[in-house]
Each structure stands twice: as C-alpha cells, then as structure tokens.
C-alpha positions, -999 to +999 in steps of 0.1 A: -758+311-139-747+297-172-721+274-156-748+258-137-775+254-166-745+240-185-736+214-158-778+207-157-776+198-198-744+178-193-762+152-164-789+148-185-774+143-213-745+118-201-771+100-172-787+072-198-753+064-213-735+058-179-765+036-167-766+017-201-731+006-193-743-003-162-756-035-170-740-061-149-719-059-117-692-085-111-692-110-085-664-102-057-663-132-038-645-150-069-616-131-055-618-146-024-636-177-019-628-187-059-590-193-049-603-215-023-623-236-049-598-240-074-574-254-044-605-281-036-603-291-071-634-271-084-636-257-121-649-222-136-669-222-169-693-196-184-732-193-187-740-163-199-734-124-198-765-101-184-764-078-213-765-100-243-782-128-260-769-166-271-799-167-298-791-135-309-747-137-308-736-169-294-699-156-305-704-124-285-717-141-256-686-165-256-663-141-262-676-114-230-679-143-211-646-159-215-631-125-208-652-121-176-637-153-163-602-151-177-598-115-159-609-130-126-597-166-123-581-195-132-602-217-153-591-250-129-556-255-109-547-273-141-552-246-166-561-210-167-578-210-201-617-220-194-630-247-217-669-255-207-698-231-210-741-235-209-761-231-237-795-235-243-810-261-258-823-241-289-795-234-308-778-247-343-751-268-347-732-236-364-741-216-336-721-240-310-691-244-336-688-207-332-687-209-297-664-240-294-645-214-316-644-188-286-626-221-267-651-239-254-649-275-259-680-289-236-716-274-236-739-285-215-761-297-205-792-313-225-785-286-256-807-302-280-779-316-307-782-346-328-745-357-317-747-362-276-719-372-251-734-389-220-768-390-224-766-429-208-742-448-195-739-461-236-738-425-251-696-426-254-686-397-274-665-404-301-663-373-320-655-337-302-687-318-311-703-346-292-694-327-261-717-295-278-741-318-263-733-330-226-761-349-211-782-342-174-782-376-160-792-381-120-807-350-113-802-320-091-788-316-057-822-298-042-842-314-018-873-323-023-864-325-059-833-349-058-840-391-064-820-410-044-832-443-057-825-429-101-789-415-089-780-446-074-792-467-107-773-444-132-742-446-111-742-484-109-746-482-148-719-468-154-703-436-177-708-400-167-731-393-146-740-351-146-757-334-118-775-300-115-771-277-085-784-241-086-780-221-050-803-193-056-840-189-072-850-151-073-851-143-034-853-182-020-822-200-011-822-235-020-814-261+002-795-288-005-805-327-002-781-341+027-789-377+021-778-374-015-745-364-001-742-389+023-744-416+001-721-402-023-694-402+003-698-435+006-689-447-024-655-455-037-664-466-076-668-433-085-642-406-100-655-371-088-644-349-113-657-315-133-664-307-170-634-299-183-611-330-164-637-355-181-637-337-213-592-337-213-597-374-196-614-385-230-593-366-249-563-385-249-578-418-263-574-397-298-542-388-293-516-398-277-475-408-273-455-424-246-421-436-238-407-461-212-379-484-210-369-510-184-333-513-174-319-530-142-350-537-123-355-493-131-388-492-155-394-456-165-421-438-183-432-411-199-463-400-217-453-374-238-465-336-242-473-326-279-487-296-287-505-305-313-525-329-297-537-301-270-545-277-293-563-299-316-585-312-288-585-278-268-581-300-236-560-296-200-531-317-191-542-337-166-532-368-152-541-397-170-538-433-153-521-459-177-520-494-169-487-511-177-486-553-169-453-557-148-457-596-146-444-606-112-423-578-101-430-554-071-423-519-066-402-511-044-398-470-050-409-442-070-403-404-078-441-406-077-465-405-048-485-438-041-521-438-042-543-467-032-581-474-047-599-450-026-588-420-041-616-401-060-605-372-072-576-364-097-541-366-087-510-377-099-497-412-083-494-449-086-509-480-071-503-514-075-528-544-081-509-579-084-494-573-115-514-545-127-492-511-121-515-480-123-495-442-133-515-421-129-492-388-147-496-357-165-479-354-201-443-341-196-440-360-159-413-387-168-415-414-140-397-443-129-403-475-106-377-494-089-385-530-093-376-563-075-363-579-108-363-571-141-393-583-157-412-581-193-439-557-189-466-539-217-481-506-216-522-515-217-534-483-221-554-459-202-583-469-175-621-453-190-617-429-159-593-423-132-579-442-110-597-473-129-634-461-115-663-473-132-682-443-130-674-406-127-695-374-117-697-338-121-722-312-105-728-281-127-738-256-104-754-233-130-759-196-129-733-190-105-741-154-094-730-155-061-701-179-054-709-172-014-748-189-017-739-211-043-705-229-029-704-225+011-727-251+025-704-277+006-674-267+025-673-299+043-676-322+015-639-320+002-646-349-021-674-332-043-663-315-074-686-286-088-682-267-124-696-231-118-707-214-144-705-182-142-724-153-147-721-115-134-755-103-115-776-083-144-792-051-134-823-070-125-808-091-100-796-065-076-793-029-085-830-024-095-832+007-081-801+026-110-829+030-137-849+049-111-821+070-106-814+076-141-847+088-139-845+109-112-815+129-122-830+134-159-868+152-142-844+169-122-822+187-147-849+190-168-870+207-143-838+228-127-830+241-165-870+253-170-868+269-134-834+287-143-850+297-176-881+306-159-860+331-131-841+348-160-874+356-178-889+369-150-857+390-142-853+405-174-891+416-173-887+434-144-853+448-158-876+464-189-899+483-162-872+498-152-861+514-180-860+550-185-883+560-218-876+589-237-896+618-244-900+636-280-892+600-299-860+605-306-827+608-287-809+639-275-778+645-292 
C-alpha cells in the first residue's frame, strides 16, 4: 500500500514538469519531403520557436531556432549553416545585431529598421545590416488577396522583388492564386532565387578576387575562395556570373556546362552573347574555354543578378509548420523558389488536449492518495474495536 501511494506522489509531482517540456513538437515531414526541397533548389530559415519570445530574448530565439533547423536539415544544397530568419517589425537595431550574431545575415521581411534592403526597385543595400531589413514587395501568393496587375509593375521595375506565402491559417487551408503562377512561368527576365542566394549574390560585390590567363586560344578562370571574405559577410558560395569581353573569339569547349538565357534558377555554366562570355562559377571552380584564336579579353565584373536577369524573386513562405500543407501544391512548378521559415507546431497548434491531461493525472493522484488515506483510517478504527481492554487498570505480571 505504501508503494502505490508512493508511485501516486511521484505522478503528481513529475506530471507538470514533463508537460512544461512539452512545448512544441517537431515537424516530421522535413525528413522526408525537406530532402526533396533542398534538391528543387528551395532554402530553410527560421521564424520562431513556440516556447519563447523575440521581444523578450531575440538571442535565445536564434539560437533554439538555429539548432532546430541545423539538427534536421541542410540550410540550402549550397550550405548546411542557415543564414535568414523573421523578425517582427518591433525590435531595436541591437536586438537584430544579436541575432545576425546567432548567424543570420537576412531578416525579413518589413522589420521596421532605419537601414532597408529592397524596399523598391532603388532600395540597393550597400551596407550588411541593411539586410536586418528585407523588404515585402508584390504581395502574397493567396488568392483572392494576390495583384496580378502591382506584381507585374514591381517586376518590370526592376531589383528584388519578395513575395509572401503562408499554407495554413488556424484550421483553413489557403489556396493558392493560379494565375499569379502562370504568369510567372512565363517570364524569362527574372532570376528565381531564395533569401540567402540573393543575400551571398550581393555579397561578393564587397569582396572579391579572381584569376584568369589566356594562353593558346585556352582562356582560364578562376574566382578565388578566401575565407575571409565568407566569414566576414556570413554568405554561401554560390555561383556568381562574371562577364569577361572575349572580342571576336568563339568558344569552342569548356570543362563547364553551357547554359543559354532561359535559365532561371542558379547553376553553374556559361553562355555566350557576341562577344560577351557569361561564367557563371562558384569560388574555388577554376574553368577554362577553348577559343578560336587568341584574343585580348577583360574581366567586366559580375551581372546585378544571375544569369544577367533584371529582376529576381523570392517567396517566403512563413510560419512553416507543416512542410506537407505549406510546400505540395507547388510540386509542379519546378521553377519557383520558396525560403521556409521554420517553426515547430506549439502546444496550441495541435496537442491541445496534453494540459488536460496534466490535469487529469494530477485530480487523479490527488484524489487516489486521499482515498488510500481515507481506507487506512477507516481500517485502523476498526483494528481499535477490536482490541482486547484490560480489567483492574493495570497489567498482569
């Protein structure tokens, strides 16, 4: 009987801490249908944890989060390290320099900061913490809330343009806005991309080396890894196109796939317009051309945006909680490029019912314990009727 009020105390005792830790519960299908993603090109950032507050610790929130992702999945099939995170739009500038801290170099989106990156097609960052501040510009995915007519305009003007997608609103699913998808794959101006390729895109415009040399009719470049740079800057190595001016010479062969002008998402290849040579390389990659004759030649510099587009676009498809709702209906639109952020489900999202249960097994110990008590009383009264008294007062000897 002990044993069994003992085990009563213990599960009441132990039943509130093992539900406080309870406070999220992971979502499985990055297992599953996340590998698939990354292979499509997609990228994985954070947004939050359930269980803790950016006002109150944007550092902790960073931190859990970053861990969250890093124990599941690869950041992007360029890197493993995730770089881009939501914040809301109410905190300090020394609030997102301790997150950027945690290793996350782009926030997003419309954070409220004085310096902003891509709030118009003329909001160029220039400056890192400009990307504490990335800018929502032509609107969401959801129908019957997506314009057609203001995404076109900011697309023909230019810069980054940064969608919103969300898959799930309490109970509702949320549909998606076909005609918005149509005419996106439509278009071949634009560089469909995610946070962190744009953010390691603009990167290298503040730092960067190269080599190349040209020796009979073989032109070879390089542009070269440094360390420092990347960890300055906290960016991916991803391919970068170059433009190098080969006069009148041809290629005629290359260690490096060709590409022509339609392609829209990042890769590494080259393409030739007149005398305009595009390499298209990640740092480290040394490349050469064979050439028709040898010719003088100069390096130009980078294009704005892969591939020479004019414009590029992400889709943030925040509050990721369930990769399944948030990421299957785009199956069939290869050319699309989302940045989930992530979040585990919180406690109020789908296991309403544990605190009830807590509950439960505390009335129930509680109530076992008095009943035990209650049965030993009564026991032990009965036990003293019993009793033998005896006569005279005191005892025989």
């Amino acid at each position: 009987m002990r044993m069994l009020v003992l085990a009563m105390l213990l599960s009441a005792t132990f039943a509130p801490s093992v539900l406080a830790d309870v406070s999220w519960e992971e979502d499985g299908w990055l297992a599953t249908i996340g590998k698939e993603r990354l292979e499509k090109g997609d990228e994985f950032g954070c947004y939050g944890m359930p269980n803790l507050s950016w006002d109150a610790d944007p550092g902790a929130v960073a931190l859990e989060c970053r861990e969250y992702i890093e124990k599941r999945i690869d950041a992007s099939s360029w890197d493993s390290n995730p770089i881009s995170t939501y914040t809301p739009s109410d905190l300090s500038a020394a609030q997102h320099t301790v997150i950027a801290n945690q290793g996350f170099s782009i926030h997003g989106d419309n954070t409220g900061q004085s310096a902003t990156a891509w709030h118009s097609a003329d909001n160029i960052p220039e400056r890192e913490y400009d990307w504490y501040d990335l800018g929502r510009r032509g609107g969401s995915l959801e129908k019957g809330i997506a314009d057609l007519s203001n995404l076109e305009y900011e697309l023909d003007e230019g810069g980054l343009v940064n969608m919103y997608w969300i898959g799930r609103i309490h109970d509702a699913t949320v549909r998606h806005d076909d005609a918005v998808l149509d005419m996106l794959s439509k278009r071949d101006d634009i560089w469909f991309t995610t946070w962190g390729e744009a953010y390691s895109y603009w990167t290298v415009e503040r730092c960067n080396s190269f080599n190349h040399s040209m020796e009979n009719n073989l032109f070879q470049f390089e542009s070269i890894e440094s360390v420092a740079c990347s960890s300055a800057s906290n960016a991916w190595n991803i391919p970068i196109t170059w433009i190098a001016d080969i006069g009148d010479a041809v290629v005629l062969e290359s260690n490096l796939q060709q590409m022509d002008e339609d392609d829209v998402n990042t890769k590494e290849g080259w393409r030739q317009e007149g005398s305009i040579l595009y390499i298209s390389v990640r740092a480290g990659n040394p490349v050469n051309f064979t050439l028709d004759n040898e010719t003088d030649y100069d390096i130009l510099g980078r294009t704005q945006f892969f591939n020479n587009k004019t414009t590029a676009l992400t889709v943030a498809g925040h509050s990721t909680t369930d990769l399944f709702l948030w990421s299957k209906r785009f199956d069939d639109h290869d050319f699309l490029k989302f940045t989930w952020l992530i979040s585990p489900r919180g406690l109020e999202d789908g296991l309403k019912w544990l605190p009830y249960i807590g509950l439960g097994v505390l009335l129930v110990s509680v109530s076992g314990i008095w009943l035990v008590l209650k049965k030993d009383a009564l026991q032990y009264s009965k036990a003293e009727d019993l009793m033998p008294v005896a006569s005279g007062g005191v005892d025989d000897e």
